[in-house]
N, C-alpha and C positions, 0 to 999 in steps of 0.2 A: 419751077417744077411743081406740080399737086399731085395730091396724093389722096387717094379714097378712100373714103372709112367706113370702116367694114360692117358698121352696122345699122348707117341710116344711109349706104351708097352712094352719098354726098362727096363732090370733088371739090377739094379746100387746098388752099395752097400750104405746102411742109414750109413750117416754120424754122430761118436762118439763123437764128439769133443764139440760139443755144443748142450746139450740135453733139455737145458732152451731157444734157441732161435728156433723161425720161422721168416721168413720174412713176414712183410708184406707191401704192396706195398703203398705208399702216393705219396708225390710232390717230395721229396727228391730219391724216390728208393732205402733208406739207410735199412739196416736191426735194426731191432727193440728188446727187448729184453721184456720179460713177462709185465711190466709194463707203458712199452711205448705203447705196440700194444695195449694193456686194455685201454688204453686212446687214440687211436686212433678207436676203435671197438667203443668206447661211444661215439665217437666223429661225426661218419657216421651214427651211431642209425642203425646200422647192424642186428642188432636183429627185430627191427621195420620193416625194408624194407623184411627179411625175413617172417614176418609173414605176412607182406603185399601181399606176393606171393601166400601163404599159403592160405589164406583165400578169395582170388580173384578168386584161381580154388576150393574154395569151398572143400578144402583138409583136414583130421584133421590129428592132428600129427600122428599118428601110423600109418595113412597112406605115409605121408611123409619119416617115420621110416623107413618102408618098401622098398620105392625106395631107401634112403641113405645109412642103410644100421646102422643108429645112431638111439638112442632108444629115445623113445618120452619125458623120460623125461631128457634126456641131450639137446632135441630140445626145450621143453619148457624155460631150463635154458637160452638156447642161445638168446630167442626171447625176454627172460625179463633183460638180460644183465647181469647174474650172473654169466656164462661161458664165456673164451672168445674164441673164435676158431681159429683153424688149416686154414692154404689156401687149404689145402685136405679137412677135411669137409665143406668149404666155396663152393670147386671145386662141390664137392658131389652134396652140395644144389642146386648151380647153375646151371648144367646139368638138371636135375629135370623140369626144369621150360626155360631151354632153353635160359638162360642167360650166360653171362660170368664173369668172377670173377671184371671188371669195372666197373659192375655194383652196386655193393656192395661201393666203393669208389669214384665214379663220384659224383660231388655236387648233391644236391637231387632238381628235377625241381621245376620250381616258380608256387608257386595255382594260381589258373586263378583272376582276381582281373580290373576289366574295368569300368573308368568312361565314363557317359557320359553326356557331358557338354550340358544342354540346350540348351544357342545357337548355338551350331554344329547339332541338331536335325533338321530333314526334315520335313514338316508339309504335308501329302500326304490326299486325297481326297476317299472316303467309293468306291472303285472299281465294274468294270459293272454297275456303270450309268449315266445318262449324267444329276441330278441331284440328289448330293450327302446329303445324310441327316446326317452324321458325316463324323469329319478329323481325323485323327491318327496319330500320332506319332513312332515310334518302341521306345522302350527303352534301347534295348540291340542285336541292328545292328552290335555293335564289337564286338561281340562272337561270335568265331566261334563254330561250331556242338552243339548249347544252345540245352538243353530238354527241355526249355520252352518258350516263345513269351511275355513279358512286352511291354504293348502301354498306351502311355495316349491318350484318345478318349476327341472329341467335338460334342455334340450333335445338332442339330442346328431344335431351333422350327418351328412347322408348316409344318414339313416334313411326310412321311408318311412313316411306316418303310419297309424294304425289309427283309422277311424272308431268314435264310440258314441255313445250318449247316455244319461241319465240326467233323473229327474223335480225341476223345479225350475229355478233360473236361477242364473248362475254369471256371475262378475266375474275378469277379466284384465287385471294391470300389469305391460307388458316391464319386467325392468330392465336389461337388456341383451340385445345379436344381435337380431334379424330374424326375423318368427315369419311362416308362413303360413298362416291361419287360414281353415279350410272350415265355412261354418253352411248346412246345406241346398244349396242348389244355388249362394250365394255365396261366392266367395273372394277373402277380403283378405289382403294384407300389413302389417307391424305391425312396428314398432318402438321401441329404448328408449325410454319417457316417453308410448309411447300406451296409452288404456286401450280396454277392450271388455267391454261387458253386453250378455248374451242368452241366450234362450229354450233351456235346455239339454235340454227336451226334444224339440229339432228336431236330427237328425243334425248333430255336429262333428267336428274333426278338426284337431291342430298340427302343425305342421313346422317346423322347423330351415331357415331361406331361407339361410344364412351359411354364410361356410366356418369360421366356429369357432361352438361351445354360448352358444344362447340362456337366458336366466333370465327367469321372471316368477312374479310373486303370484298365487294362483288362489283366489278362493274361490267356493263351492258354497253356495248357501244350498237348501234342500230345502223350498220352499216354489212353489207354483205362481204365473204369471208371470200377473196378470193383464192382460187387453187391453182398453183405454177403452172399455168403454159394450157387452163381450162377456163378463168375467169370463176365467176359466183358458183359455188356448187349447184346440185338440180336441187336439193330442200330449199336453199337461199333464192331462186326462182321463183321453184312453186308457192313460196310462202310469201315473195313479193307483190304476187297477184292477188291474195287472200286479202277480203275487205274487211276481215278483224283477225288481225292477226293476233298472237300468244303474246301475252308478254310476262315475263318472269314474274319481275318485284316490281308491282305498277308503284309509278311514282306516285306521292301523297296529292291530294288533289289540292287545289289552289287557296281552299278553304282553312287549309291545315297549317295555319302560319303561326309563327312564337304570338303567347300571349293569344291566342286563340284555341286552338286543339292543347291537350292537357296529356301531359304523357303515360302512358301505362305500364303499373306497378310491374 
């Protein structure tokens, strides 16, 4: 009986000799025998990074099925590690999705995980004015491509506030002082241990209520706010078409890194 290989189209004949082995590929390149690769498949969580594919382009098995050509429920076995597989259905998979079979065995990447040490922090000045009524901090300057903005803010009393807005919704934790907080045509007051989520593409604006500097956690997420049963509000539209849009507390520029920018008094 022969059988054709998948990727130089060549018909060879299937080899009789050993019908309990496949190879499959580790550190060593040795060939493996049913119970080695079974502990080598557990060991890559091969099943895992398969479904991970799966479910990334939003795929479900029998559709998956249908490109490989293996039925949904030998795919489901595979992804919960009860089967263990062939490097033909590994090949299978991995075409599907535009991979190659290295990927299945390469160590799996490191989660994103970034401190940031207080004193490496930049203490940067409330930007467009020549006086600033809060300072900021970024929180998370060493991430790169974040979907979201952490700053600690200082409020500084007796300032008067400067409206803005920016596209996306945006989270506030006092941690100390009295803040007075303008969204649109409402204003609250706010203090240590309260928090506040809202729509940042609707005009806002902080103040300093106290007679000494407020602190809070801010963060920005750039993502449009949806509204039950309307999608993105009409500012979160109109302000997604705007070719410069608002943005609160600009991040520090790339320049501003520890041991580089020098923080202010």
């Amino acid at each position: 009986m022969a059988d054709q290989d998948m990727f130089s189209g060549k018909t060879t004949p299937t080899p009789q000799a050993q019908p309990s082995l496949h190879a499959v590929p580790h550190e060593s390149g040795i060939r493996a025998d049913g119970e080695a690769a079974e502990s080598i498949i557990a060991e890559k969580r091969i099943g895992e990074r398969i479904k991970h594919l799966r479910l990334k382009k939003s795929m479900g098995l029998v559709e998956l099925g249908r490109h490989t050509g293996l039925s949904a429920s030998f795919l489901s076995q595979l992804e919960t590690g009860r089967v263990v597989p062939t490097l033909r259905n590994l090949a299978r998979i991995a075409m599907v999705f535009s991979k190659d079979l290295n990927y299945f065995f390469e160590p799996e990447p490191q989660t994103l995980f970034r401190i940031h040490r207080g004193k490496d922090r930049v203490r940067l000045p409330q930007s467009g004015v020549p006086d600033p009524s809060y300072f900021f901090e970024s929180l998370g300057y060493l991430v790169p491509d974040r979907q979201l903005d952490p700053y600690f803010a200082e409020f500084l009393p007796g300032k008067p506030p400067r409206s803005h807005q920016h596209f996306g919704s945006e989270f506030l934790y006092v941690l100390s002082g009295k803040l007075t907080i303008r969204h649109g045509a409402a204003t609250n007051e706010v203090s240590a241990g309260d928090a506040v989520y809202f729509d940042a593409s609707t005009t806002h604006s902080y103040e300093c209520a106290g007679p000494e500097a407020a602190t809070a956690l801010i963060v920005t997420l750039q993502q449009a706010v949806a509204v039950p049963g309307k999608g993105p509000t009409a500012n979160q539209q109109q302000n997604s078409n705007a070719k410069t849009p608002i943005r609160n507390l600009p991040t520090p520029l790339p320049t501003a890194r520890p041991g580089v920018a020098t923080k202010a008094g």
